[in-house]
Structure formats: structure tokens, C-alpha cells
N, C-alpha and C positions, 0 to 999 in steps of 0.2 A: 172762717178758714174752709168747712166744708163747700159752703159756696162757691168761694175761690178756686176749689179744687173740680165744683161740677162746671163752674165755667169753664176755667182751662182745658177740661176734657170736652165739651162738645165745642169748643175751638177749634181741636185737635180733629174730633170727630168727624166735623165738617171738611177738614181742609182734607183727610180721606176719602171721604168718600165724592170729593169735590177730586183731587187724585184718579179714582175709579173711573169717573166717568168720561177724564177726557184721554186715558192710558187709548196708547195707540192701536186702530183696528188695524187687522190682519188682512195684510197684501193679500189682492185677488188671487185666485189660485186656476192653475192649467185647468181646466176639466179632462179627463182621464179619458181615453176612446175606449171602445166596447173590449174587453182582454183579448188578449192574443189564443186563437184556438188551434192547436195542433192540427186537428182534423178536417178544417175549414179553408175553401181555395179564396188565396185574395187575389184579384187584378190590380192591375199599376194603377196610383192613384187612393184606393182603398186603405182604410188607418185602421190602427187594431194598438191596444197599448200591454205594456210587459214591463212589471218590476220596478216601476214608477213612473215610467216614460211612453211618450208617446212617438209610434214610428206609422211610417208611410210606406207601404208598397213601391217599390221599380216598378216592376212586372209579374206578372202570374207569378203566386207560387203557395206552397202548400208544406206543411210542416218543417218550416225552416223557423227557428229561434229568432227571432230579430235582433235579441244581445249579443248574438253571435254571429249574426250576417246581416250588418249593416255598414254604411259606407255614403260616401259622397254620391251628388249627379253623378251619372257615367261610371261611377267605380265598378259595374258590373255586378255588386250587390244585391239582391233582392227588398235590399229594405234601405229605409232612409233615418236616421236618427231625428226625432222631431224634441216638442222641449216637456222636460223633468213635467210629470203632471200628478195632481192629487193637490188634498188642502197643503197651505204651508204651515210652518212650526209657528202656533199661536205665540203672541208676545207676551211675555210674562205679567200677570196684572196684580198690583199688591194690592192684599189681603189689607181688610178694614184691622184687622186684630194685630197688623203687625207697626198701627200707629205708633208710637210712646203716649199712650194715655193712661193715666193711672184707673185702675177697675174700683169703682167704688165701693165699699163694703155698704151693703142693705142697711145694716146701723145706722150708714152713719148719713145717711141720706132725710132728713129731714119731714120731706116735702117732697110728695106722688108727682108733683107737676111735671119733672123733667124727663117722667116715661112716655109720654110721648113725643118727646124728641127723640129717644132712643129708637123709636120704631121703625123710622124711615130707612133703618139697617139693611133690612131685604131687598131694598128696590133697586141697588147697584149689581143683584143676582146675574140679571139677563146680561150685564156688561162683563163681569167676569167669566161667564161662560163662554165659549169661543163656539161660533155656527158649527152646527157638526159636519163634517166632512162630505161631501156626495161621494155615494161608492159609485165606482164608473157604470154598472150596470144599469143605474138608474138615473143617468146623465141621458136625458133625452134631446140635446142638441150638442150635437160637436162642434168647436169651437178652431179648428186648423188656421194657422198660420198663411198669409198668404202664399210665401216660399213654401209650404209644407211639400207640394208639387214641383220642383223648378222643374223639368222636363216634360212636354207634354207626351201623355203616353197611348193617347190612339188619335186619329187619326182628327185634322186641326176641326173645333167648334162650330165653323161659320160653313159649314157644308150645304148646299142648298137644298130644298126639298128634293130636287131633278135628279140630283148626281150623288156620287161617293160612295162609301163603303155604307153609310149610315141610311142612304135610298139603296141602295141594294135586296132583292130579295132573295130569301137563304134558300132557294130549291133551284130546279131546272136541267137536272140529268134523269139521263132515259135507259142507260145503256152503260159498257166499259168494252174499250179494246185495245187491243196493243200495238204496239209497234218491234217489229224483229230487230234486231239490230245485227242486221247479216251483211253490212261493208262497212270497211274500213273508212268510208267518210262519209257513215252514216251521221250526225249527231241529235241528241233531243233534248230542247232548253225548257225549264221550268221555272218561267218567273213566277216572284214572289214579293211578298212588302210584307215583314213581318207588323202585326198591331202594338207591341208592346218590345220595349229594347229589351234583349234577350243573350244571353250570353250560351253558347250548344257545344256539344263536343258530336251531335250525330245526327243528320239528316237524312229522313225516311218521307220513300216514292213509292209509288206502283209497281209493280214489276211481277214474273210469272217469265216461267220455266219449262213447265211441261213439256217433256220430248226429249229432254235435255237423260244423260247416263243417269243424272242422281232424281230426279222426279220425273216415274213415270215414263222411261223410255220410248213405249212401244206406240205412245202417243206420239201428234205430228203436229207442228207449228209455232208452237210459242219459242220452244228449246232444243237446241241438239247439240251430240257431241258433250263435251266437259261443260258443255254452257258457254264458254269465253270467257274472256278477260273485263271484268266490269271498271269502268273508270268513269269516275265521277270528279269533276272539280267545284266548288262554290267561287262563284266569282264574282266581281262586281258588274254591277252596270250603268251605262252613263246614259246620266237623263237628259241629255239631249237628244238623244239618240237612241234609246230602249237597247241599245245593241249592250253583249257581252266586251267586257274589259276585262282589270286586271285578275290574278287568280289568287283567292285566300285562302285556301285552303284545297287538296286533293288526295283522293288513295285510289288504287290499282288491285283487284282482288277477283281469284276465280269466281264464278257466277254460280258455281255451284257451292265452292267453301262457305260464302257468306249468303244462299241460300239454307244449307244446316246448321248454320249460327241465327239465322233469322228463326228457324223453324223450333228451335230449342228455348228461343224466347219466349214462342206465345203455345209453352206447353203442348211440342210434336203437332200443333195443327198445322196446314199447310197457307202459309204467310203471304198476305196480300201487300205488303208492303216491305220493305228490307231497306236497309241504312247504309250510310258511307260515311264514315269517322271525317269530318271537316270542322275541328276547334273554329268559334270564331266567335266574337262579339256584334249581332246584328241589330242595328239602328231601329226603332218605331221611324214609320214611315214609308223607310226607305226602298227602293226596290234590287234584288238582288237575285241572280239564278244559278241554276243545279244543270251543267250541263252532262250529258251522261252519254258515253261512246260503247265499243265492244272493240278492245285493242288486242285482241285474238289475232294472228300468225293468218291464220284461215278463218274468218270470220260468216262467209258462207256456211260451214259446214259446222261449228263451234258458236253457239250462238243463244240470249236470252231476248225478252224484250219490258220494252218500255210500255208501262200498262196506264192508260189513265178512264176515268168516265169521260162520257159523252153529252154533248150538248148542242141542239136543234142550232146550226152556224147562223142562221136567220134570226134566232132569239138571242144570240151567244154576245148582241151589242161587242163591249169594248173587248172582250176577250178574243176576241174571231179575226183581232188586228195587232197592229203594234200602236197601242194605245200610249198615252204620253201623262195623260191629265187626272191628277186623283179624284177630279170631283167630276169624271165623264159621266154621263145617265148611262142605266140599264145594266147594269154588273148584277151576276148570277151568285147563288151559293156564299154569302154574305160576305164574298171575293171585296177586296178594290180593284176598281175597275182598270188597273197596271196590271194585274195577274193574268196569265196565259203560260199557254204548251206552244210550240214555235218548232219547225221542223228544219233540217239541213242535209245535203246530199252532198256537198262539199266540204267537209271536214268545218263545217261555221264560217264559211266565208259568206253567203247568201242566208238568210232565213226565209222560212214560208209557213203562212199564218192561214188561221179559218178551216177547210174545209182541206186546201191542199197540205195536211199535218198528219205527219207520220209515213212511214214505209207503204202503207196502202189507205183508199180514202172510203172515209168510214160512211152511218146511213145511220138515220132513227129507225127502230126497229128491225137492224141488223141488213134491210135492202130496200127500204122506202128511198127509192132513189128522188122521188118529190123532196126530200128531205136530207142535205148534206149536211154531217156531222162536223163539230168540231171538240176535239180532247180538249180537256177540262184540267187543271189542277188538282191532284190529291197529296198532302203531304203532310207530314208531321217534323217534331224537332223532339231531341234528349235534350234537355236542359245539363248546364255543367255539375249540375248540384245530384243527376240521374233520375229529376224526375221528367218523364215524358208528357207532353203537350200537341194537341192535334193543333194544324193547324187547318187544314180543306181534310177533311177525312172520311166523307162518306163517296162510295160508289151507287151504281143501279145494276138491277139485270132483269130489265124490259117487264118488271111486277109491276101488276096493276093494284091498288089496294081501292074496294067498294065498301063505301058509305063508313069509311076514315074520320078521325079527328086526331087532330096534332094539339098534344102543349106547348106551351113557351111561357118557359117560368121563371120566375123571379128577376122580374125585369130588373134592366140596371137602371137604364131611365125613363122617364114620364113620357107617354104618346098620348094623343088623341087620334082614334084609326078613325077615317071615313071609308076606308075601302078592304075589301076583300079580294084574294082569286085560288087557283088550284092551275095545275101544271098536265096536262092528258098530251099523250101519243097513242092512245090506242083507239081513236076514232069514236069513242065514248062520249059521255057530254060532265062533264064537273058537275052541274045541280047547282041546287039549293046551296050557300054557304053559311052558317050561323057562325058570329064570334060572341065571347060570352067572354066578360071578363070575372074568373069562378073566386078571385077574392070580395067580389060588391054583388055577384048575380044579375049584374047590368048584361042585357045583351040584344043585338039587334042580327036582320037577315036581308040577303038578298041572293036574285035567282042571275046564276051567270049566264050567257048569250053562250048558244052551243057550240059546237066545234074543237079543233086541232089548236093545241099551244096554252098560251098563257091565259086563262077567262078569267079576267075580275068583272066586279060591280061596285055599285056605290050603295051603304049600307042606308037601311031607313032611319038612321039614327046613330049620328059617331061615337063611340064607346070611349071613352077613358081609360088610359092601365096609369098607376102611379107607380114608382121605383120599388121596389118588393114583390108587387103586385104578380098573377100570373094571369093568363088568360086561353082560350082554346079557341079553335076553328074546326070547323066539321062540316064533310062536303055528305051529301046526299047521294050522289053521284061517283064518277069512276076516276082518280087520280094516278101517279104516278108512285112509285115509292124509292127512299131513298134507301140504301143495306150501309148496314155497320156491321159485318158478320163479324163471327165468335173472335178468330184470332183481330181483328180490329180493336175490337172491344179491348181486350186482355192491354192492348199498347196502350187503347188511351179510354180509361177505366170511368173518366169522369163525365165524360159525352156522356150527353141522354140526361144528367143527372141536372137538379137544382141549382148547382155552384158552379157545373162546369164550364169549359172551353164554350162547349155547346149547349143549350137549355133547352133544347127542343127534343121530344118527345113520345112513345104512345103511351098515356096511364091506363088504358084498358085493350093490349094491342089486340088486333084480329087473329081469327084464326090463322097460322102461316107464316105471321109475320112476331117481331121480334120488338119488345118495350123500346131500344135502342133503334130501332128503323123508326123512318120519319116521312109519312104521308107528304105531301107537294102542296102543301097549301101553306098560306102566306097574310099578313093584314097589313097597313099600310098608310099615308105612304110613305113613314121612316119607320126603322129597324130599333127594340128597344134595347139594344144591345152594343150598337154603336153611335158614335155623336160625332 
């Protein structure tokens, strides 16, 4: 009987742990993206996971919840809902003990031999255990869907080395000046192509007062009288044609009122740039402009202007025209090469582009008549959610910065540079350039060819940056520099910094000069920041 009863038990036995080991293994699981950080700017495209899920980036943005601001392509959303991630709920696996086997009593067991059958008990352990979980932080390859992206959010992949936003290099002003806007069919266009689909409630330009009742009276040129009537429209444009279409948005507001509204923003300093409340949802890609009048009564006398930097119209390539083509060569200021200042003396029936832009015609160094200027782009946007984003934000004021080094950190993507250059108008010579990429201590040099404008070389050696990665340029010699002054700064706080808009840099600035100001120098010959 006892026999009978140790057989039937490891019968039993068997056909458990014969159970055990073919119980169902556990569906693969999402792997979780890096957690969602309050404090951390993401770009469109960019994944970050919260609360079990994983979401995708629209466009820039920065302490927005993604459980609470996500949504479809196109919703205007900041985020994208991607899928449920982390392990899934292991399958329940029975337990050896929950056989019906009768437990033998030690009595009544006869005969030692059948303890070694009993042994092979533990080795269905590893099968009932379920893989432990990977916590997202140490999930070192993400796994995104291909849909994770359906929109593409900068500017398209197949960009050629020659042309685009992605060959563009991010310096090339020397100067800023303005334009009055003292008649009534004055007008001045501000094209644009936003990088990233973006949803705004307020578009911010150049602009300056001085002379005007409320800044600075007794001063003479920029402003006079109440200032005038500021009118700004956002409007479309059609790419056939670069020209101004239909209008999406517009406001009407004295030049001084929203002069004291701008000024109370960046904490009483006196404000390089000021806004015009235009709601709208603006496309990646697309190009669109800021036309801006002075619909004063008396516009002669009653008057602001339109302020932008300057840029050598000879180096200025597609900006200095009515460009058509995103992937044109030679775009400045890490512009696509759509973007431009466009002037009109006809209330915008005519435009005029390059050198002949703006109410009077501008110069490098303020009267280098060898050298006709052309205005430049400066602007930013309020996001609908209030936080603001530069979009061209730096000016110059003809500073020379000697034996400079620029960062450019935390690339977004992988380069190979063979080349270097730096940017001079003041008759000086750039030097020596060394790039160094300060995450591997890789780094090579070369000596640029003297003169006026844009000097590159070709390095002794092409350096690498990988995605993360940071790297430096450092001229020997005399460059140009770019200003972010204080109230700049204050609007778009993340320039200069490691995650922002902009990643460029001084970590050790000069005497004079400001962490946020950025020497003229450049590496090459695409940009790690665009694709």
C-alpha cells in the first residue's frame, strides 16, 4: 500500500512540475522611456514616459504633464500618447504543493531511495519566478513605435550637405538697425518657418522707441510723439510666390502702451523686442510672416520703428532675396534659408529685398559703404500654454570678441566636422581655430586664410561629436560677437543653456562680455542641431 501510495505521488509529482514548466511565459513588455522631468526642455520627436506610458513630444516644451496635455497629430498638444509601458502582470504559475498528492509520513516510508526523486523539486524555481521587471532608468535602448512620430517635426531628413536649415551656419551679424515707420504706406515683412508645429497666442520682433513722449523724449530717431499706432498682422504666405496672403490673425495698439507692457515684462529693463497678441496654430516647415505698419493719423510725426540685426548682403545668400527653396545653400543664423526682412513703400503692394530694406539703407560697421547691409530676422513666440521660445534671438553691436571660444552642447545629432571658420568685420584676421570635442578630448586645428567675412579651413583631422556629446571652437584671433542682452535673456531664459532653443554658448566668457553672448565661430559642414 505504502508503495502505491509513493507511486501515485510522484506521478502526481511529475505531471507538476511537468505543469511548471510549460505554464505560459510573460508577453514581452513596452520598455518604459527615460521618466517624464518637470524641469527638462523636450523637442518634437523627443519621448519621456509618466505613470506607465510612454508619450512623444509635438514640439518644444517644458513642464507640461503629458497625462494632461496629450492628444492626436495636429491636436495642438504638446504630447503624443504612445503605448502602456513597463513589465506586464506575470501569469499565474501553480505551485508544486498545490498538486493533490498525499505528503507522506516519514513512518511510513520504508525505503531512502525515493528521496532522490523528491530533489528535483527546486529546479522549476527559475520558471516560477517571473524576469524582474527593468526599471525605466536603466532601460538603455528605447524601443518607439514606428508611428511614435507621425508628423515630421523639423525640417525633412534628406537635406543635402549644400543647403537647408541643417548646412546653415548659426552666426553672421555684425550690427542692428532700424527702420522708422514714419508713413502711412510704410510696411515691414518678417518671414518665418517655424522648426516645430507650434501652437502661440504672441509674436515678439525688434522694435525701439526712443524719442518717442514715453522713452526718452529728448532723444531723436527711433520715436516720436505717442509713438503711433502699432499694427501687426500674421499672415499667410504662398509658396509660389514668397508674397503675403491671407491674414490669421492681427492687433492695433499704441506704441508706447505696449511699449510699458513689454517693459514690465522683462522686470523695468528697457525691452529689445515687444509682442503682438496673434492666436494661431503654426505648421513645421511652413513659411509665414509678421507684417507690421504704423496706422497713426500723422505717422511722420507719431512714430516707432522696426528694429532688426544686420548682416554683410554679400554673405546674406538666400536671405538678401525672395528665396523659395528650403534646402537653398548659405543660410545664416541657423535660419532656413525662407527666412527674411522684406521692405515696402506701398502699403505691400511691391516688396524689396537685400540691401534696399528698410526706411534707410544700412552698412557693416555702421558706414562701410564697401559693404551693404541686409536686416536679418530676430523673433520669438509665447507658446499657448505661456511658455516663451526664441525663435532668431540674438542681435550684435559691432563687439569684436579677441581669442573667444564658443560651446555647442549637447548635440541632438551625430556630426563628423572637417571644417572650421569664424565670422570678422573689423578688418582683423580670425587665427588659428581649434575644435575640441570636450566629451572624448579629441581635437584637431587649423589656420584660417586672413581677411574680411566668413574664414574657414579644413581641420588636420575630422573630429566626431556623437548625440549628447558637446564640443568647443576657439579662435586665436579677432571675431565678431553675437548680444543676448539682460532683458533678452529674462524672455527666453533657456538660450545659452544645455537643453535650450539654443546651445551655444561662452563657459568661460570674456571680460565685457556675457555667458549668454556667443563669439562667431562655427564647425561644419552640417549643423548638430538640425537634420
Amino acid at each position: 500500500m505504502n508503495k502505491l501510495k509513493q507511486s501515485g505521488g510522484m506521478i502526481a509529482l511529475a505531471a507538476a512540475i511537468m505543469a511548471i514548466s510549460h505554464a505560459p511565459a510573460n508577453a514581452a513588455a513596452v520598455a518604459c522611456k527615460p521618466a517624464w522631468d518637470d524641469n527638462k526642455v523636450y523637442w518634437g520627436g523627443d519621448s519621456a514616459s509618466y505613470g506607465g506610458r510612454n508619450y512623444t513630444a509635438a514640439y518644444w516644451t517644458r513642464s507640461q504633464n503629458p497625462a494632461s496635455n496629450h492628444g492626436g497629430a495636429g491636436s495642438g498638444q504638446p504630447w503624443m500618447a504612445g503605448d502602456v509601458c513597463g513589465a506586464a502582470t506575470p501569469t499565474p504559475t501553480p505551485k508544486p504543493t498545490g498538486a493533490p498528492v498525499p505528503t507522506p509520513k516519514p513512518t511510513s516510508i520504508p525505503v531512502p531511495t525515493p528521496k532522490p526523486t523528491v530533489t528535483p523539486l527546486p529546479t522549476p524555481k527559475p520558471t516560477i519566478t517571473p524576469v524582474p521587471t527593468p526599471k525605466p532608468t536603466v532601460t538603455p535602448v528605447p524601443t518607439p513605435k514606428p508611428t511614435a512620430t507621425p508628423v515630421p517635426i523639423l525640417t525633412p531628413t534628406a537635406v543635402p550637405v549644400s543647403g537647408g536649415r541643417a548646412a546653415a551656419i548659426p552666426i553672421g551679424i555684425e550690427n542692428v538697425n532700424d527702420s522708422p515707420m514714419k508713413a502711412a504706406g510704410y510696411r515691414a515683412l518678417l518671414r518665418f518657418v517655424p522648426a516645430s508645429t507650434i501652437s502661440i497666442d504672441r509674436f515678439y520682433f525688434g522694435f525701439k522707441l526712443r524719442g518717442a513722449d514715453c522713452d526718452d523724449p529728448a532723444a531723436a530717431g527711433y520715436g516720436d510723439g505717442d509713438g503711433g499706432q502699432l499694427r501687426a498682422s500674421l499672415v499667410q504666405i504662398n509658396a509660389a510666390t514668397g508674397l503675403p496672403g491671407a491674414t490669421i490673425a492681427s492687433e492695433t495698439i499704441n506704441a508706447c502702451t505696449r511699449f510699458n507692457q513689454a517693459k514690465s515684462e522683462v522686470n523695468g529693463a528697457k525691452p529689445v523686442l515687444v509682442w503682438v497678441n496673434t492666436p494661431a496654430t503654426l505648421q513645421a516647415g511652413t513659411m509665414y510672416g509678421l507684417i507690421v505698419s504704423n496706422a497713426h493719423a500723422s505717422p511722420a510725426t507719431n512714430f516707432f520703428s522696426f528694429n532688426m540685426p544686420l548682416a554683410d548682403t554679400s554673405l546674406a545668400g538666400p536671405h538678401a532675396r525672395n528665396e523659395l527653396n528650403a534646402n537653398a545653400p548659405g543660410a545664416l543664423l541657423s535660419l532656413d534659408p525662407r527666412e527674411h526682412v522684406a521692405w515696402s513703400t506701398d502699403n505691400g503692394n511691391t516688396w524689396q529685398y537685400g540691401s534696399n530694406n528698410g526706411q534707410y539703407r544700412s552698412y557693416m560697421n555702421d558706414h562701410d559703404q564697401a559693404h551693404p547691409a541686409t536686416r536679418m530676422p530676430q523673433y520669438g513666440y509665447r507658446l499657448s500654454n505661456g511658455t516663451r521660445l526664441a525663435g532668431q534671438p540674438y542681435y550684435a553691436y559691432s563687439v569684436d570678441c579677441v581669442g573667444c571660444t564658443a560651446t555647442f552642447s549637447n548635440a541632438r545629432y551625430a556630426r563628423t566636422f572637417t571644417e572650421v571658420g569664424g565670422f570678422t568685420a573689423s578688418g582683423t584676421n580670425v587665427g588659428m581655430l581649434t575644435l575640441r570635442n570636450t566629451s572624448t578630448g579629441a581635437q584637431s586645428s587649423c589656420i584660417t586664410p586672413p581677411g574680411y567675412g566668413f574664414r574657414k579651413c579644413t581641420l588636420g583631422s575630422p573630429i566626431t561629436v556623437a548625440a549628447g556629446q558637446s564640443y568647443t571652437v576657439q579662435s586665436n584671433g579677432t571675431v565678431e560677437l553675437m548680444k543676448l542682452d539682460y532683458s533678452q535673456h529674462l524672455l527666453f531664459p533657456t538660450v545659452g543653456t544645455d537643453n535650450g532653443e539654443s546651445r551655444m554658448y561662452q563657459a568661460y566668457p570674456m571680460p565685457g562680455t556675457k555667458v549668454e553672448d556667443v563669439p562667431s565661430l562655427w564647425a561644419g559642414p552640417l549643423s548638430v542641431y538640425f537634420n
